[in-house]
C-alpha positions as CSV (number, residue, x, y, z in Angstrom):
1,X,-31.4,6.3,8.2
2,X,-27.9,4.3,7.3
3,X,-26.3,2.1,9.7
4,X,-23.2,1.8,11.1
5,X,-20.7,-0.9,9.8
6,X,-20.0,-3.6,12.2
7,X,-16.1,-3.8,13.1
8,X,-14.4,-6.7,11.6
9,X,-17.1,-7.1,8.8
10,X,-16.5,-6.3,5.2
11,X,-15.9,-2.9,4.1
12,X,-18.6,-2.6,0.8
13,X,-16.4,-2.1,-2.2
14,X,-17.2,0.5,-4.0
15,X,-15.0,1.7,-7.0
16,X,-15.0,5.8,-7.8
17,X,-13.1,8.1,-10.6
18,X,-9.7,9.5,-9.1
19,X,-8.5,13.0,-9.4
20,X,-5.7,12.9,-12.3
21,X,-7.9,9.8,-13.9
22,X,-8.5,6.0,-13.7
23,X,-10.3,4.9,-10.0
24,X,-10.0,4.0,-6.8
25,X,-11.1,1.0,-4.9
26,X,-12.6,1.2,-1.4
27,X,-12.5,-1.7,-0.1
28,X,-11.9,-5.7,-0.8
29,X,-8.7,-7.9,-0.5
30,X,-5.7,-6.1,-1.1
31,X,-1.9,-6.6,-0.9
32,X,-1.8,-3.8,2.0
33,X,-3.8,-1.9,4.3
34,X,-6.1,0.9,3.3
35,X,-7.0,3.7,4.9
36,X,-10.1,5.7,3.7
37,X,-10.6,9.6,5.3
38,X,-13.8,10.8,4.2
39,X,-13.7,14.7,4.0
40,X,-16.4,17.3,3.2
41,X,-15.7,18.9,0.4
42,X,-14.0,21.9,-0.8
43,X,-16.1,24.3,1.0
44,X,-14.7,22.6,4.3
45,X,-11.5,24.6,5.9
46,X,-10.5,22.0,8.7
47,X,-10.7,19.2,5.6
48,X,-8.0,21.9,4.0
49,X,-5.8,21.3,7.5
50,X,-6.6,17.9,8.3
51,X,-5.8,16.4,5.0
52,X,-2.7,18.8,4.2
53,X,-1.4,17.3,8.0
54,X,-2.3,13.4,6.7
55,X,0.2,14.1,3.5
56,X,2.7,15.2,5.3
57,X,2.4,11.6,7.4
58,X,2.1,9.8,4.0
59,X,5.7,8.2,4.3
60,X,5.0,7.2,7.9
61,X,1.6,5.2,6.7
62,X,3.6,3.9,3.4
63,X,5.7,2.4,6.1
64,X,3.6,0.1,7.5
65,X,2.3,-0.7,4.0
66,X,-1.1,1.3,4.0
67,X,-3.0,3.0,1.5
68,X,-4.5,6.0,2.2
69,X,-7.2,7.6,0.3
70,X,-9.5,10.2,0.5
71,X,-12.6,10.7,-0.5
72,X,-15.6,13.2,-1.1
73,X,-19.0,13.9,-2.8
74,X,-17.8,16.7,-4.3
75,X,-18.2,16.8,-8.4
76,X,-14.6,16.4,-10.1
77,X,-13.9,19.9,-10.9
78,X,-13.9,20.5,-6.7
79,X,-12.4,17.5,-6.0
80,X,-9.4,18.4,-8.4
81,X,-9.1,22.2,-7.1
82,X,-9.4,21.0,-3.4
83,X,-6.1,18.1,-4.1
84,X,-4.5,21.0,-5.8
85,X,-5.3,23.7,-3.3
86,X,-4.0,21.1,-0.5
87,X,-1.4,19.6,-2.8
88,X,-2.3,16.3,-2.0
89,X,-0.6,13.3,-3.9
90,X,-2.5,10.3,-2.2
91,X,-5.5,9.3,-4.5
92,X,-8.6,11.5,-4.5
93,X,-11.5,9.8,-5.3
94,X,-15.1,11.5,-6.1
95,X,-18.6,11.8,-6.8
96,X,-19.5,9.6,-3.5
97,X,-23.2,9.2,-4.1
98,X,-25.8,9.4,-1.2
99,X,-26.6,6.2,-1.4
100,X,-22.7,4.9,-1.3
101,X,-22.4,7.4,1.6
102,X,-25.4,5.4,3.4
103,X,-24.0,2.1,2.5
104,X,-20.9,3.3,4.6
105,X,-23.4,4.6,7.2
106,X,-21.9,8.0,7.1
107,X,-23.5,10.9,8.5
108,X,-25.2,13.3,5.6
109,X,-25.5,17.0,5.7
110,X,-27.6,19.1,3.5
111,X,-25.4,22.9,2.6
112,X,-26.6,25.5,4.7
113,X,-26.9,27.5,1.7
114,X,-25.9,27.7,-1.9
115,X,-22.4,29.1,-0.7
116,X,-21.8,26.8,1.2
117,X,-21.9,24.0,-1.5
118,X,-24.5,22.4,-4.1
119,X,-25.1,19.1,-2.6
120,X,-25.6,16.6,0.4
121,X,-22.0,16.0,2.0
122,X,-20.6,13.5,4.4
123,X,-19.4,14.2,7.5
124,X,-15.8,13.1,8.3
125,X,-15.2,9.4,8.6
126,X,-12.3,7.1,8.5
127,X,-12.1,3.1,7.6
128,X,-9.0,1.3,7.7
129,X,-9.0,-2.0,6.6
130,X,-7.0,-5.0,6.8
131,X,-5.3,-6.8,3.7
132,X,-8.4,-9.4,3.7
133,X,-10.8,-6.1,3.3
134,X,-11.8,-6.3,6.8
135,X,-12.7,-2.8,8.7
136,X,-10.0,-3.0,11.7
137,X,-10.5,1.0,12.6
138,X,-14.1,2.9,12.1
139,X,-14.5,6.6,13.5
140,X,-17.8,8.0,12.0
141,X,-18.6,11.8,12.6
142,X,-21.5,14.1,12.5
143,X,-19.5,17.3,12.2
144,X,-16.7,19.2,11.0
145,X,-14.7,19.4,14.4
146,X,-14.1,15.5,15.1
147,X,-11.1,14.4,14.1
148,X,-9.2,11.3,14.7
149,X,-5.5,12.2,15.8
150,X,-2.6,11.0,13.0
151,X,-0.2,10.2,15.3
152,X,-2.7,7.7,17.1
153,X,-4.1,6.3,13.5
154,X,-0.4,5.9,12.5
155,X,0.5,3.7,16.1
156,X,-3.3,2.2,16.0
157,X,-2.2,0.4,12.4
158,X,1.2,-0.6,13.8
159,X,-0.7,-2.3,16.9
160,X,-3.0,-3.4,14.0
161,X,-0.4,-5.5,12.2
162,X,1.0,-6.8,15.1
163,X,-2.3,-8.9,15.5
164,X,-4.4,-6.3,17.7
165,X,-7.9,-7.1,17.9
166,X,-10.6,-5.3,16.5
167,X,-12.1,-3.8,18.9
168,X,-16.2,-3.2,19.7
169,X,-17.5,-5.9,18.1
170,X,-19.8,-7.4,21.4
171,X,-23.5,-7.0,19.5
């Protein structure tokens, strides 16, 4: 069983192969914000909608000087057809182990079947991050149909900047 990450703790930086080559970091001090959507995997149709709606809002998280990234289990070869079948041009990053995806206390599914996919999966998840690595934003799900709403994210990290508090940290 993986916990959750505390807010306003460290995000555990994890470094994973990109589609189109070289890596991306998750995590850790940065010049910018980061925001990480973790996605299913090619199998998934609402990852298919969700992310092709988060590159259309690209220029609007560029904006306010955030990275955003997403990121699967899914071997290369899916991770590559799923940015090209979305035509994504934010990073991809792959090949999330089930151990990382504990580490970021994600929620794991095993495929319903053999069409389904080949391998455990997360469950969507989004971390944002502050320029110090610091997790400002976490929305873990168990299933397909939770998604956080862009528009919100997008004022959420403009609030963020402006010195907002993370939020739910009472133990």
């Amino acid at each position: 069983m993986s916990m959750k990450l505390p807010a306003g703790s460290d995000l555990p930086a994890m470094t994973l192969a990109a589609v189109g080559g070289g890596e991306v970091t998750l995590g850790g001090a940065r010049d910018g914000w980061q925001a990480i959507f973790v996605y299913r995997g090619l199998h998934c149709p609402i990852c298919k909608t969700y992310l092709g709606k988060l590159e259309a809002k690209l220029g609007e998280f560029a904006e306010l000087g955030t990275e955003v990234v997403a990121v699967s289990g899914d071997p290369k070869d899916k991770a590559e057809a799923f940015a090209k079948e979305v035509g994504l041009t934010m990073p991809v990053a792959y090949d999330l182990s089930v151990a990382q995806m504990r580490d970021l206390g994600l929620y794991i599914s095993t495929p319903r079947s053999d069409t389904e996919t080949d391998r455990p999966f997360p469950e969507p998840a989004l971390f944002v991050t502050t320029p110090e690595g610091k997790l400002q934003i976490v929305e873990i799900a168990n299933a397909p149909f939770v998604r956080p709403d862009l528009d919100l994210i997008v004022r959420g990290l403009n609030r963020g900047r402006e010195g907002y508090p993370v939020r739910g940290t009472m133990a």
